[in-house]
C-alpha positions in Angstrom: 0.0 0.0 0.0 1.8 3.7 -0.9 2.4 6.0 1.7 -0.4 8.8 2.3 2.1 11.4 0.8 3.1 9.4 -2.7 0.2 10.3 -4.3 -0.1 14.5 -3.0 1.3 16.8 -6.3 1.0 19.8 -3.6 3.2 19.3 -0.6 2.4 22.0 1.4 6.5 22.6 1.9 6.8 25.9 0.2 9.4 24.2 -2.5 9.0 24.7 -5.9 9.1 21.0 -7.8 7.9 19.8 -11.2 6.0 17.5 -9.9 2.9 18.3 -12.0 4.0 16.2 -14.3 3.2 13.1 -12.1 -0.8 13.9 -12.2 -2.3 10.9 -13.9 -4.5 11.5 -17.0 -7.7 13.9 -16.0 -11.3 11.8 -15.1 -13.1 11.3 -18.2 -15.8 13.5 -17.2 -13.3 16.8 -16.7 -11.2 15.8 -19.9 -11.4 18.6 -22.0 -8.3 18.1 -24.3 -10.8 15.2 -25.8 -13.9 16.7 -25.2 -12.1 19.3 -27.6 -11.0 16.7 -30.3 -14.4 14.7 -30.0 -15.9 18.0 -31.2 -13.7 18.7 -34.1 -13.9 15.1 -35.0 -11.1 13.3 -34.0 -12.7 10.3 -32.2 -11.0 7.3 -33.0 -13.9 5.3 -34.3 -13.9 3.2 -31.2 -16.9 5.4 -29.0 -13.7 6.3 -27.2 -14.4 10.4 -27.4 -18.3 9.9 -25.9 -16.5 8.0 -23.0 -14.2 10.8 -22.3 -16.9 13.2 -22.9 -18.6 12.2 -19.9 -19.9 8.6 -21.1 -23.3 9.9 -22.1 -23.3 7.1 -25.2 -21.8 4.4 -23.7 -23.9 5.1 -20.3 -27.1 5.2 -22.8 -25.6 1.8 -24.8 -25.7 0.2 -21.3 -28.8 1.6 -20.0 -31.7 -0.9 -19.6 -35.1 1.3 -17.9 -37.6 -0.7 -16.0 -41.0 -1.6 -16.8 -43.2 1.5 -15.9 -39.7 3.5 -17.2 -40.1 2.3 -20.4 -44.0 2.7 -20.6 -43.7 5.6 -19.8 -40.7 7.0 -22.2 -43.4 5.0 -25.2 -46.2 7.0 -23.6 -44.5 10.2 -24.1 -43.3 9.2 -28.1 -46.7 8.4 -28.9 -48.8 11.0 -27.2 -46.2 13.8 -28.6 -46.3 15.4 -25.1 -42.6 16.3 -22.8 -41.6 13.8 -20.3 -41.4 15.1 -16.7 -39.0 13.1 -15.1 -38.2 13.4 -11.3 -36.2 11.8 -8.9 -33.1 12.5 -6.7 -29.6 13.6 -8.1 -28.0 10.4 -10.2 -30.9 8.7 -10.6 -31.1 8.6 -14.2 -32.9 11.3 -15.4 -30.4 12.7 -18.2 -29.7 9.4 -19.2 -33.0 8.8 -20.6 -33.2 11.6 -23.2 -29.8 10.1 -24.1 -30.9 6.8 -24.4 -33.5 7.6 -26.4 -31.8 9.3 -29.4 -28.7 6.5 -29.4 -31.5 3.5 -29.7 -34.0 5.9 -32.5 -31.5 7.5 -34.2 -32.1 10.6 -33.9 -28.9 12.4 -33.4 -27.5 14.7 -30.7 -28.9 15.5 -27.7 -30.3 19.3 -27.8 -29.4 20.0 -24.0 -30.6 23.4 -22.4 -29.5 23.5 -18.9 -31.7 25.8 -16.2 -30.2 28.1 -14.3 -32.4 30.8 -12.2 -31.7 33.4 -14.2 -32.7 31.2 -17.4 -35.9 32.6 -19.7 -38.1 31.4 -22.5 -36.3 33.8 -24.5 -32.8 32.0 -24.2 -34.4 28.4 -25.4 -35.6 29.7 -28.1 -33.0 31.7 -29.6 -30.9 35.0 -29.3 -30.7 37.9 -31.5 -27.3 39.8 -31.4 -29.0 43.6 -32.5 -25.7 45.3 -31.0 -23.6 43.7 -33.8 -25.9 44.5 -36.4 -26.3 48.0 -35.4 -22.1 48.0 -35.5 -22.1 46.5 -39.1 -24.5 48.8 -39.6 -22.4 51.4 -38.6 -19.6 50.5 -40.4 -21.3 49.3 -43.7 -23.1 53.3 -43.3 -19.4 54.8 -43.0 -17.8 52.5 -46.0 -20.6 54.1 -48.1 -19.9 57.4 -47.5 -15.7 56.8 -48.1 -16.9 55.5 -51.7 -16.1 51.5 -50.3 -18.8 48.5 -50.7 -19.3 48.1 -47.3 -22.1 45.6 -48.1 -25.7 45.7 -46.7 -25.8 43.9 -42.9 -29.8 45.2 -42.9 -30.7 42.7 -45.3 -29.0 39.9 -44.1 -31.1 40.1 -40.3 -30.0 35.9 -40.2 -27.0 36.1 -39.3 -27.4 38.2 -36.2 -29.5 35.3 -35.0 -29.2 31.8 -33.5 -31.8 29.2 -32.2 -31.2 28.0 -28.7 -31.7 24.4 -28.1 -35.7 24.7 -27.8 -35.7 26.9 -31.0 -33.5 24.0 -32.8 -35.8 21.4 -31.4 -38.4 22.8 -33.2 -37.7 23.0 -36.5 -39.4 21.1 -39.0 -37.7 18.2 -39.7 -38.4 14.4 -40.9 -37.4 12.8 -37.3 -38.0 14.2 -34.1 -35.3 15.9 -32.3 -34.2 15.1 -28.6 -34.5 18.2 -26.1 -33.4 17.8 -22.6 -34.5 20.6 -20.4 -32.4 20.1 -17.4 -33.2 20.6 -13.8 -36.4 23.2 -15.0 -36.8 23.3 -10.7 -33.9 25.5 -10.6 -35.8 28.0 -13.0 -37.3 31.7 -12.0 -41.2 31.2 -11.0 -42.3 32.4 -14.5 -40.4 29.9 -16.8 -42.4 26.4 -16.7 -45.5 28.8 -17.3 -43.6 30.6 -20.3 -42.9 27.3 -22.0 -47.1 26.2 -22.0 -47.7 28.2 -25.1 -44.5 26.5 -27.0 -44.7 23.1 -25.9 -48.6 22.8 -26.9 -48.5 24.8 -29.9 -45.3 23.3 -31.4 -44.0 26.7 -32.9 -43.2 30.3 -32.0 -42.2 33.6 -33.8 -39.0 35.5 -34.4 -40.7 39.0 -34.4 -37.3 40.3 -35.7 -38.2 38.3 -38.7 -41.1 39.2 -38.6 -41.5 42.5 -39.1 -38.8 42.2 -42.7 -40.7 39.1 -43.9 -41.8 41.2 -46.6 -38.4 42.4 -47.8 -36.7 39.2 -47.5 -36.5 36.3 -50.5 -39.5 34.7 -50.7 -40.0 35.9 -46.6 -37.0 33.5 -46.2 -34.1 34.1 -44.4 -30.7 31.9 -43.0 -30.0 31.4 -39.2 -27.7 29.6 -37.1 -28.8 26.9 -35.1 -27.4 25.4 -31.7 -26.3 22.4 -33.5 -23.6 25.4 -35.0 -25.8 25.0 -38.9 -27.9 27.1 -41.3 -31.5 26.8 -40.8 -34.2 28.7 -43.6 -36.9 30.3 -41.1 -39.9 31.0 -44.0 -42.1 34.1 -42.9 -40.3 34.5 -39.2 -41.7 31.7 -38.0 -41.0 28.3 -36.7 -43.0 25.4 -36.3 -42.2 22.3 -35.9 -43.3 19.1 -38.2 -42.0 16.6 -36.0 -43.1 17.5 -32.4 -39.6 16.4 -30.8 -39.1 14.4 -27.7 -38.7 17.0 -24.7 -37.5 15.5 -21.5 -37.6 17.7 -18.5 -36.0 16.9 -15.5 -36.0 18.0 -12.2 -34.8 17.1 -8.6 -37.7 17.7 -6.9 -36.5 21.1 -5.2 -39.7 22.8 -5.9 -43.7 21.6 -7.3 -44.7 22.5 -11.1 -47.6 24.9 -11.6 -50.9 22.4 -12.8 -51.4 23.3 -16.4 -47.7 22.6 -17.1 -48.5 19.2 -15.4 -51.1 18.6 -17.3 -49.5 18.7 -20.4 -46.6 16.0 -19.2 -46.3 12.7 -19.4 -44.8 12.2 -15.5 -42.2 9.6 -14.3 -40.9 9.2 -10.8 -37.4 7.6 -10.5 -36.7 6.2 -7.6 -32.8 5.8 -5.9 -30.6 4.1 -8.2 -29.8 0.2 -6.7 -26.4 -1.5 -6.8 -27.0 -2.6 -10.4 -27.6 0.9 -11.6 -24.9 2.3 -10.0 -22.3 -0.1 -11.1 -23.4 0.7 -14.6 -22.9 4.3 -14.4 -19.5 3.7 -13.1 -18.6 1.3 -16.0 -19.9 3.8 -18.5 -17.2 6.5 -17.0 -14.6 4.5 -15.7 -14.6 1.0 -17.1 -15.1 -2.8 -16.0 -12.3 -2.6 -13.8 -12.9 0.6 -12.0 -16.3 -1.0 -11.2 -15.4 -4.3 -10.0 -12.8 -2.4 -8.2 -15.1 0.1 -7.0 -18.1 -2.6 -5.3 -17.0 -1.6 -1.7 -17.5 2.0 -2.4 -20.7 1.7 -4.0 -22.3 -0.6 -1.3 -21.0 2.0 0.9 -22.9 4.5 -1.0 -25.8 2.8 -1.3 -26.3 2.5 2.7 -25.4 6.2 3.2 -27.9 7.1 0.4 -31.0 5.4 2.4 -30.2 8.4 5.3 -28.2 11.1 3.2 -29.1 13.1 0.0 -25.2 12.0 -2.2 -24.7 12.2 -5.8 -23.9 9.7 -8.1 -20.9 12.6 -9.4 -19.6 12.5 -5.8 -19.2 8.2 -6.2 -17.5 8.6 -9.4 -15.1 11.1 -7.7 -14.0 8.6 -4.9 -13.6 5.7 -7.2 -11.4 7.6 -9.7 -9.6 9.0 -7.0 -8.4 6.2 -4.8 -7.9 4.1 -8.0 -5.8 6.6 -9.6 -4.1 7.8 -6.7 -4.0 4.6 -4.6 -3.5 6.4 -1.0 -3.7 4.9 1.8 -6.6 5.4 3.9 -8.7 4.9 1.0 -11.9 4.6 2.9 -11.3 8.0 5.0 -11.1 9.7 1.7 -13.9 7.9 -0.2 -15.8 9.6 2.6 -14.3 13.0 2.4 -15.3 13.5 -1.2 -18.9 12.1 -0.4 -19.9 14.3 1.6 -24.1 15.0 2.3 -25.4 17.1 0.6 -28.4 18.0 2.8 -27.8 19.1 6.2 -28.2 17.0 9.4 -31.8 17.5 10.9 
């Protein structure tokens, strides 16, 4: 067994060292060298990019929902209506959107994360006017020095980009995959915003709007989140393939009826050892789990009295595996720390 002070880079000493060079290669999850590479496409061909990009394809290529899960997910595909999935941290809930598109084929995951200061505005899509009004400027001031400065006032596209809900709901053959992630977290006004949207299937781009009549054929270019060109006709979108939406949410706060209404609702429950083991293989690998069993069954019966994260077990396993300090168990518990507070 190493010493407790093999494995520390920092020492604490006060002596300059080079000993950053002994850190072991970054967890999969906080690997953004690949995450980088995977983006540009570099991946190898082997799925080895979506491990180090967190394991979202290889975690939906093992995941295997239970029976209501599944009649559920179906429920929502066939009524055209979000999921609403709750349940504690780690539980699942972004693996099913993921799941869902790897098994359908229906591409990437369109992800908007919630934050408190997120609107219904930011889903849908942003419109830069500041930059326009500079090219504006500047095409204005070209003119009058005799130069083609060109004419940013008819080309309103390219001073706008759908968000991931915008995206979503472009017409397309297939339906996209949305995941709207931990809505709880949102300002009091958002699931009430998104009513209108999610039951209508479309929304307007008043900017669009209002030059419809000048543009081609009331046509104009935009970027999208995937990072492509999209023709919005008349300044409107509206979707031909209602996409699948999955909304998740940790339970923090309760969801106003009408948006409920409109939902398809599925309650996860704690994830069991099975579960768990999976999620560690999809990070970390076969080894790391069978290595990892102790620290999961550890887990598991601090979980029945604490609020933990699954992100918290992945920590401790990568750690003392990479690492290999003594006192393994002393740290395991150090990095899984409650997350609630002691009543």
């Amino acid at each position: 067994m190493s010493e407790p002070s093999e494995w520390l880079i920092y020492r604490g000493a006060g002596e300059p060292h080079e000993g950053i060079g002994q850190l072991p290669p970054p967890p999969p999850w906080r690997d953004f060298a690949s995450r980088h590479a995977a983006a540009n496409g570099a991946d190898g061909g082997d799925g080895s990019a979506d491990r180090r990009l967190g394991g979202h394809r290889h975690l939906a290529e093992l995941h295997r929902p239970g029976a209501e899960e599944l009649e559920m997910i179906n429920a929502a595909l066939y009524l055209r209506r979000p999921l609403l999935v709750t349940g504690s941290p780690g539980a699942g809930k972004s693996t099913l959107a993921h799941s869902v598109a790897h098994e359908l084929g229906l591409g990437r995951v369109l992800r908007w994360p919630i934050v408190s200061r997120s609107t219904l505005q930011d889903g849908l899509y942003h419109y830069d006017a500041i930059a326009r009004l500079q090219d504006v400027q500047i095409a204005a001031h070209s003119a009058a020095a005799g130069r083609d400065g060109g004419s940013p006032a008819d080309d309103i596209g390219s001073y706008l980009r759908l968000g991931p809900l915008g995206t979503a709901l472009l017409p397309s053959e297939r339906p996209r995959v949305l995941l709207i992630d931990e809505l709880d977290k949102s300002d009091i006004d958002l699931p009430n915003d998104l009513l209108n949207v999610l039951e209508e299937g479309e929304f307007g781009i008043p900017e669009l709007e209002r030059v419809a009549d000048r543009l081609p054929d009331g046509r104009a270019q935009v970027l999208t989140d995937d990072g492509t060109k999209a023709t919005v006709t008349g300044g409107r979108v509206q979707c031909s393939a209602f996409p699948f939406v999955v909304l998740t949410s940790n339970g923090e706060r309760d969801f106003p009826a009408p948006l409920m209404r409109r939902c398809i609702h599925l309650e996860l429950g704690r994830p069991d050892h099975q579960r768990l083991a999976t999620f560690v293989r999809a990070h970390l690998g076969d080894e790391a789990a069978r290595s990892g069993e102790d620290l999961i069954a550890h887990f598991l019966e601090r979980s029945r009295s604490e609020l933990l994260a699954t992100d918290q077990l992945l920590n401790a396993i990568y750690l003392t595996d990479a690492a290999a300090p003594a006192g393994r168990d002393r740290l395991a518990d150090l990095l899984i720390q409650r997350l609630d507070r002691p009543r």
